[in-house]
N, C-alpha and C positions, 0 to 999 in steps of 0.2 A: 724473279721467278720465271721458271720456263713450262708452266706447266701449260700444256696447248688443252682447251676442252673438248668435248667430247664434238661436238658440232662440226669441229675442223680435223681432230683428230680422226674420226671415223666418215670424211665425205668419201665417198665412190672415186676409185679411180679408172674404173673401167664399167664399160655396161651392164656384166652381171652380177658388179655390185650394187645397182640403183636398185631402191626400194620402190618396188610398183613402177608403172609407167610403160607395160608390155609393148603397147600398142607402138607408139613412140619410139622405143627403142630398136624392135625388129626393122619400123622405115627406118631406122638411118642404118643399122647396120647391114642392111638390102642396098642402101644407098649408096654404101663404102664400098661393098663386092661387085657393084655393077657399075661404079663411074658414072653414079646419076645425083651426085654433090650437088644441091642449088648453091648459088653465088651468095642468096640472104637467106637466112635461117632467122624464124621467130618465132621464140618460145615464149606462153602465156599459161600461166596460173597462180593459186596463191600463193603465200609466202613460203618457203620452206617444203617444195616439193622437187627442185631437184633441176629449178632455167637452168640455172650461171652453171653447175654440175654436169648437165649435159653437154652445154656449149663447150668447159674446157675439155670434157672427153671426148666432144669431135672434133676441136683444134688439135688434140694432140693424135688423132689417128688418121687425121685429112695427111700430117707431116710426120707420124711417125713411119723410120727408117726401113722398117717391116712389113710395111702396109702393099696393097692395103688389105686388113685383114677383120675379124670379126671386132677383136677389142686393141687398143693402143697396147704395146708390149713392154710401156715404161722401164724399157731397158737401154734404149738410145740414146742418145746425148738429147736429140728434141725432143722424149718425152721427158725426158729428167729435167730438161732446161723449163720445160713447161708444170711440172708438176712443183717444182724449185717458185719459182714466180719470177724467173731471172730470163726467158728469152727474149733475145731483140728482136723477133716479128710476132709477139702476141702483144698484143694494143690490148689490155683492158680497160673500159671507161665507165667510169661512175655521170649517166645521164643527169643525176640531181645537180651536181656540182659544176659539169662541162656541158651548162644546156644552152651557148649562145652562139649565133654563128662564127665570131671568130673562133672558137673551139674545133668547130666544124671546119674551116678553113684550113687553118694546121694538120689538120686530121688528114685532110684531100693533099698536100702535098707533103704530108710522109710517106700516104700507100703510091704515090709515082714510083718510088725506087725499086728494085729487087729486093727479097730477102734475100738478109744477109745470113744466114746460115741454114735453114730449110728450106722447101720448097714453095711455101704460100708466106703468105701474109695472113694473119688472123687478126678480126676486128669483134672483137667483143664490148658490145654497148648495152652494163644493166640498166634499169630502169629507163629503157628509150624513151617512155613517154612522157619524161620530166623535159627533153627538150621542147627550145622554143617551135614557134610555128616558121620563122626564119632559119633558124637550123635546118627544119625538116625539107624544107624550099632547097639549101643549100645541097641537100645531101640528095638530091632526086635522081640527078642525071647520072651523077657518080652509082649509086645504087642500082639505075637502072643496067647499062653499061659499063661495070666495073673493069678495070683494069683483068690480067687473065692470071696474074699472080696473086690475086685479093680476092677473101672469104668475110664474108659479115654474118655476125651473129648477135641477135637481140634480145632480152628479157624484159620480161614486163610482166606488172601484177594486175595494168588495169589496160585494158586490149582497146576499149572502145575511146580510150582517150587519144591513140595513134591515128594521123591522118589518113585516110582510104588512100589516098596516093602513092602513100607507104606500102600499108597493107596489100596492094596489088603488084607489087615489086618483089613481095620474101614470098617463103615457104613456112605457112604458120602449121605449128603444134602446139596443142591445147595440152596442156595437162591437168590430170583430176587430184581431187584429194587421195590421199594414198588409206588403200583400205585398211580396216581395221585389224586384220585378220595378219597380213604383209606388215606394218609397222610393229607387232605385240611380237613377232617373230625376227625383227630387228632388233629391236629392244631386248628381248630376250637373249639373241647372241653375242650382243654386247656385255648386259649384265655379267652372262657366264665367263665373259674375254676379262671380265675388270676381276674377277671372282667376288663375284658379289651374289649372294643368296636374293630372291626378292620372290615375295608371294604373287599368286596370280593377283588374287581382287587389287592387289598395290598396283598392279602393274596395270590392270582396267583402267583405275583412276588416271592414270598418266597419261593412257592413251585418250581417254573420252577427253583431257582438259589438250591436248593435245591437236584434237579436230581435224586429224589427218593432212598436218603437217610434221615431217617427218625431223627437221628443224628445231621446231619446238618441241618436240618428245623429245629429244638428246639433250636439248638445256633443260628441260624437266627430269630426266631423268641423272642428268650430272651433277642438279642441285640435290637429288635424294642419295647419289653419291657421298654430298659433302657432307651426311650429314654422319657419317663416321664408322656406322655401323656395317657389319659383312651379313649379315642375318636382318632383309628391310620389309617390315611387314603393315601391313594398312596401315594403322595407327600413326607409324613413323610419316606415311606419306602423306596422312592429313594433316600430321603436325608441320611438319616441314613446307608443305604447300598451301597452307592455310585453310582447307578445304572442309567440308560438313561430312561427318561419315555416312555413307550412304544409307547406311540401315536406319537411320532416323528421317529421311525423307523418304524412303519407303513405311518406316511406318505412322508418319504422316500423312501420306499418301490413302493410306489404310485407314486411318481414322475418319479420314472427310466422307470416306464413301461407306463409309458402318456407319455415319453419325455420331461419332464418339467426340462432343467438345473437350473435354478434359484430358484425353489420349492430343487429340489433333494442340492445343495451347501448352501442354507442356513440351512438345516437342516443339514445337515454335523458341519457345523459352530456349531450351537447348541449344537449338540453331543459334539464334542472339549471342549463347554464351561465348560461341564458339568466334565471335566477332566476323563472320561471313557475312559479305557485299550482299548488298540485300539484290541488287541484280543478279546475281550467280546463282541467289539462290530461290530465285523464280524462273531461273530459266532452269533448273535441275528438277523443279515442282514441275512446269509445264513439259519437260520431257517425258516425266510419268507419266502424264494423265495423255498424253502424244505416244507412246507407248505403249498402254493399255486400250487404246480407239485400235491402234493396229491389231493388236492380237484379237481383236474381234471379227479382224477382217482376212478372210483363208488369202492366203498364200502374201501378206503384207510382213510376215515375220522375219523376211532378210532386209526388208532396210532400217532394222532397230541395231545401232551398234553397240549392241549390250553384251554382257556375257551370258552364257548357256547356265549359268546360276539364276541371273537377274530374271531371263527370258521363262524359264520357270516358275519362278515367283509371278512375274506380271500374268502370265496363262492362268496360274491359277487363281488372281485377284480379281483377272479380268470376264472368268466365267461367272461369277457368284453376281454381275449385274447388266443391267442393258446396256446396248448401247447408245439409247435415245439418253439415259443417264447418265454415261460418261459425259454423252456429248452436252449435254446441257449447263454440267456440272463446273467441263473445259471454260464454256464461257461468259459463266459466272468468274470466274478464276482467270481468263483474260479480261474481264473487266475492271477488277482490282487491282489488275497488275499496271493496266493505263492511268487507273486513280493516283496509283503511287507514284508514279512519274513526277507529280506535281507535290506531292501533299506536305503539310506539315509535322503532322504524325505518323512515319510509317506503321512504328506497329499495331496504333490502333487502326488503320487503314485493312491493313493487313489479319487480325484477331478479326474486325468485322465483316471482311470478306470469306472468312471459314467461317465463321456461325452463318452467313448469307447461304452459302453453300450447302451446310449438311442442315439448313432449314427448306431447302430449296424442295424437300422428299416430300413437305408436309405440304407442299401447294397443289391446288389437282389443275392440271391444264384446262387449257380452255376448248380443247377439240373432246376431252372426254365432258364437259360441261355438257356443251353443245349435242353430243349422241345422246346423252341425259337425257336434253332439249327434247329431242329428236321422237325418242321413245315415248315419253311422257305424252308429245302432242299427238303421237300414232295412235295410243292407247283410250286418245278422248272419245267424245261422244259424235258417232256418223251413223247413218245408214246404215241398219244390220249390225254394228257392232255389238259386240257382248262384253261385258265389265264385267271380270276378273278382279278377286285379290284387294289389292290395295285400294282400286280405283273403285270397285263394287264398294268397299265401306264411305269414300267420301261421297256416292252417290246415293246410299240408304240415308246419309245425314243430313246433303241435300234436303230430300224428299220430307223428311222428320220437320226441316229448319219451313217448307214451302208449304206443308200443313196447320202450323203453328201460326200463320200470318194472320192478322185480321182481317176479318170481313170490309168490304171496299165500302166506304162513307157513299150515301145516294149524289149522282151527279145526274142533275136538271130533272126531269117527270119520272117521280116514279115506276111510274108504266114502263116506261125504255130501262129501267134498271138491268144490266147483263145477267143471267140467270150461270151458277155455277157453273162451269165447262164440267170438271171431274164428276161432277153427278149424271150431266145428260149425253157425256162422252165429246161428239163433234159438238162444237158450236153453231147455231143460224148466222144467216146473214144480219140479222136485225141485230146480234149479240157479239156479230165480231168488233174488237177494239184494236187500232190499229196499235201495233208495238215494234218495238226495235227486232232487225233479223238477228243481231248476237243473242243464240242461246248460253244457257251453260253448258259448257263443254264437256262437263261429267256426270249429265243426268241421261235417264232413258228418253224416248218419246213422251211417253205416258206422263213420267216426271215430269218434262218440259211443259206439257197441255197445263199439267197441275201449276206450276211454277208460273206460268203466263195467268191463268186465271183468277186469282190472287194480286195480282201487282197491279198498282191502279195506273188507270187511264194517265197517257202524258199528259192529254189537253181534252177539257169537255166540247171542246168544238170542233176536233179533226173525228170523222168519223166516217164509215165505209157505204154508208146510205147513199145510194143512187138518187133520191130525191133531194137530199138536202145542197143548195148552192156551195158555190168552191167559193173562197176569199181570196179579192185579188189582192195581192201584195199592192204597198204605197211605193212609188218610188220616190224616194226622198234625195235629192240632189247634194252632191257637197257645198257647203256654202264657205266661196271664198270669198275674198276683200280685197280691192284692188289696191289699197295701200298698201297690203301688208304681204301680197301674193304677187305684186309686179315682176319683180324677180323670175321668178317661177315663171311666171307666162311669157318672160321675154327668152326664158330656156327652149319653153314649148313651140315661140314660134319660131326662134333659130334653126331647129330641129326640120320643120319644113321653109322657111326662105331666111336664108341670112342676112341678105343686105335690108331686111323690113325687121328685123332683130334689130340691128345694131344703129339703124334711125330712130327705133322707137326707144332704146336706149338713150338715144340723144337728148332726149323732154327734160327740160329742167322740173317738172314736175305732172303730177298727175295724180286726176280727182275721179270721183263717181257724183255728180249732181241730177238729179229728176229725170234720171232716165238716159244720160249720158255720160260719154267719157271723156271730159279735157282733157287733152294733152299742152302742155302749156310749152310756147319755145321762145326764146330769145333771140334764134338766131331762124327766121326761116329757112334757108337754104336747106339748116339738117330735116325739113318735114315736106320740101316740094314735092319730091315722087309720092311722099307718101298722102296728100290730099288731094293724089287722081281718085280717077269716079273709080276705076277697075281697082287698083288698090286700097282705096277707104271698104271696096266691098269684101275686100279678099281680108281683112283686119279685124269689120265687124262679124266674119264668119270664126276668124278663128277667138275673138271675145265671149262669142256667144257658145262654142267648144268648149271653154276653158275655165270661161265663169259662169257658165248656164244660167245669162242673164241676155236679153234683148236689150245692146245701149249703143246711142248712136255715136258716132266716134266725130268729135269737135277740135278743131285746133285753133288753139289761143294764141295771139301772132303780139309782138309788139305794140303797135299801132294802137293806143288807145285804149288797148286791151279787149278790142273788141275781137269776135268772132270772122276769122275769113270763110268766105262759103264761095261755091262758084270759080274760086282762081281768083276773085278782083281784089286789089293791093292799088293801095294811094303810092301817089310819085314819091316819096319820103322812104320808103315800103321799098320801094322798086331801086329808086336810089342806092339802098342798102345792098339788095340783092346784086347788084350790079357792082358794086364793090368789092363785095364776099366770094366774088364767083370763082370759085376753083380757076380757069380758065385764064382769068386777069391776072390773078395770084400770082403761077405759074410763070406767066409773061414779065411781069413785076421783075419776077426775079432774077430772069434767064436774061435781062438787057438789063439789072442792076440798077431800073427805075422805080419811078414812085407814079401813084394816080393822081394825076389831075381834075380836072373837070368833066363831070359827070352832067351828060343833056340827056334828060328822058321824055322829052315833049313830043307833038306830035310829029313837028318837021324831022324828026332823028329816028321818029319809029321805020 
């Protein structure tokens, strides 16, 4: 078979056949009439917008016969030899395949020679950035310095994976996606070239799956080619591309935001039937609702690439609600869609994310909660206010609920009985009762006096009589236990001195006996500092802190078990200490001896 498809059959052969890319093209074609050719050219964008295209239209016009002029005049033998894929000084290199320095190496001693039959040498390298980091090493100096018969030109889809070393050596060009408006009109002149009839909305479709690469619109639209007919109209395009018809996720669309469950799951149904990626078709759901947020917003209506049908529809969908409810609605709807990433049910994932949705109208926020709030406590009971309405009826019931109360049971001599408020108006002194400052909030004054003078006394004993004595409080101490609290107070005294922490840690045990504290040790050395006079005092202060008890602090030594007081230790005692001593220890070790004879009589003091 020789049928060439539409993607090679229709690439550009001169500049003003490229679709879109204005910007880009006028520099180079400035470039070609002024003799201001960079030595490296690098082209950067997505797939299918026009690198490798541009590159061989400026090899063939850098060398075409004619030149130099606005477009190559593929009528020469080098632009024919070039448009052919037959000349011997264009180098085309696949980066994926030839990405290792010997590649590169070869490379560097075919451009020494002269071309053999045009004027330059052309080095075309797509996907540069598939080379190694030794290639790109290799290729520096050469790049920087090229030979004066040698043009290099780059493509690439991912720009930031090229070393900066690189990049400061070419002439980078960015290219964009190609507009929606330039591709539908390529597309279009195509169709009409094949004689092929095609509806506009078909043609929409091709272009939105298409995403302004200009690439994929020609294998999309070659495939709705194949599909036989000269008359291709939506249907055909959703059959053939697998795709959801739009008017079903428009009026899906339409359902979540009228609250229609039954409208929004049968069209779910639908979708399913249609066997569509359930990714396609939450990104086609979130384009709507991305869609309809713009057209709430003046002048956001050019970056929706939709048709002037659809753009209608969304305007008018998008007036009938807010925008605080689109946007809230969006991100319930991106919620679900993160759910589904994982889930094991999509569609109930999915079914209970739209009842979440068009349930979402029945919840009232919490800012208008809050103003509720707000109003409600403005409207309470202050100074001067007047009660209104609603608040006037629970303050007559109040008042109704404050007269109904019993009479207050007598508390201590009759005589001092408090005498009604509401009958004598103010109260005496002899009859005030002291009570809490919260009133109710939605009574008058007058209510309030009534409502206090009714409510009994907190306590028969706090009262506002200047003669009667105040009661002083007991202070009643925490009662700890030095068994059971040790712990604890060896926190409390690390907290101010550490190394009298971590000695009295050391006690193999410890008592509370008649008024004192044992500390009981095995080993004196860990309690010597601690049975100075200044330290035994600074210990019994933080005891008496800690356990709000007076105890005198005792340490229990070896020896008999008896009580050391004063510093005096028997030779036996002293013996020991003189053994144990840090100091000997140390020495012990550092001369890899042992202790001998230990004199602690007088003649050695």
């Amino acid at each position: 078979m020789s049928y060439l498809v539409l993607a090679r059959k229709a690439r550009p052969q001169t500049f003003d056949e490229v679709v879109g890319q204005r910007p880009v093209v006028k520099t180079l074609q400035n470039s070609l009439l002024r003799d201001r050719v960079a030595h490296a050219i690098l082209f950067s964008g997505i797939r299918g917008v026009g690198k490798t295209t541009l590159a061989r239209i400026m090899a063939k016009a850098i060398n075409c016969a004619n030149g130099p002029a606005l477009n190559p005049c593929n009528i020469c033998e080098s632009c024919q030899a070039i448009t052919a894929g037959s000349s011997l000084d264009l180098y085309e290199i696949d980066g994926a395949s030839n990405r290792g320095i010997q590649e590169i190496r070869e490379l560097k001693e075919k451009i020494r020679f002269l071309p053999v039959s045009s004027k330059y040498r052309i080095i075309i390298i797509d996907e540069v950035h598939m080379l190694t980091t030794e290639a790109f090493n290799a290729l520096l100096k050469t790049l920087e310095e090229p030979p004066a018969h040698v043009f290099f030109m780059f493509a690439t889809t991912e720009l930031h994976k090229i070393p900066i070393t690189i990049l400061s050596r070419c002439q980078r060009y960015e290219l964009k996606r190609v507009a929606p408006i330039d591709l539908g009109r390529h597309l279009h002149n195509l169709a009409e070239a094949e004689g092929v009839q095609i509806e506009q909305s078909a043609l929409d479709l091709i272009i939105r799956e298409a995403d302004g690469s200009v690439r994929d619109g020609l294998s999309l639209l070659d495939q709705v080619f194949s599909f036989g007919e000269k008359n291709i109209s939506t249907d055909d395009v959703i059959q053939v591309l697998g795709l959801v018809n739009r008017e079903v996720v428009l009026r899906l669309t339409q359902a979540l935001l009228e609250n229609d469950p039954g409208t929004a799951l049968l069209a779910l149904d639908e979708i399913f039937s249609f066997g569509m990626d359930l990714k396609r078709f939450t990104i086609d759901l979130l384009g709507c609702f991305r869609a309809l947020i713009l057209c709430k917003i003046t002048g956001c209506e050019e970056l929706l690439d939709i048709s002037e049908h659809e753009l209608l529809l969304f305007q008018d969908l998008a007036g009938k609600h807010s925008t605080q409810s689109l946007h809230m609605k969006l991100n319930l709807l991106m919620q679900g869609v993160e759910v589904l990433r994982y889930a094991g049910q999509p569609r109930l994932v999915i079914e209970t994310t739209f009842l979440k949705i068009m349930e979402s109208t029945a919840v009232t926020p919490v800012t208008t909660l809050l103003s509720r709030l707000d109003k409600l406590l403005a409207a309470g009971n202050r100074p001067g206010d007047v009660q209104v309405g609603e608040n006037q009826e629970k303050v007559n019931e109040l008042g109704a609920i404050a007269k109904k109360k019993m009479p207050l049971p007598p508390i201590g001599d009759q005589k001092n009985k408090p005498k009604n408020i509401a009958e004598k108006g103010e109260p005496s002194e002899q009859d005030a009762v002291q009570e809490p400052a919260v009133l109710p909030s939605l009574a008058t004054n007058e209510q309030q006096s009534s409502f206090l003078s009714d409510r009994p006394a907190l306590s028969s004993e706090v009262k506002s009589s200047p003669d009667e004595k105040k009661i002083t409080p007991l202070i009643e101490p925490h009662q700890r236990n030095v068994r059971r609290d040790w712990m604890d107070f060896i926190a409390y005294v690390r907290d101010r001195s550490v190394w009298i922490a971590q000695d009295l840690q050391r006690a193999d045990s410890v008592k509370e006996q008649g008024g004192e504290l044992l500390l009981h040790y095995q080993d004196s050395a860990n309690c010597t500092l601690l049975r100075k006079d200044d330290t035994k005092k600074l210990i019994t202060e933080y005891v008496l802190d800690f356990f709000q008890k007076e105890l005198n602090i005792s340490f229990i030594l070896p020896e008999g078990g008896e009580v050391a007081q004063n510093g005096q230790q028997g030779p036996l005692k002293e013996r020991h200490l003189l053994a144990n001593d840090p100091l000997v220890l140390m020495t012990a070790e550092i001369f890899n001896g042992q202790i001998g004879d230990i004199r602690v009589g007088p003649r050695f003091r």
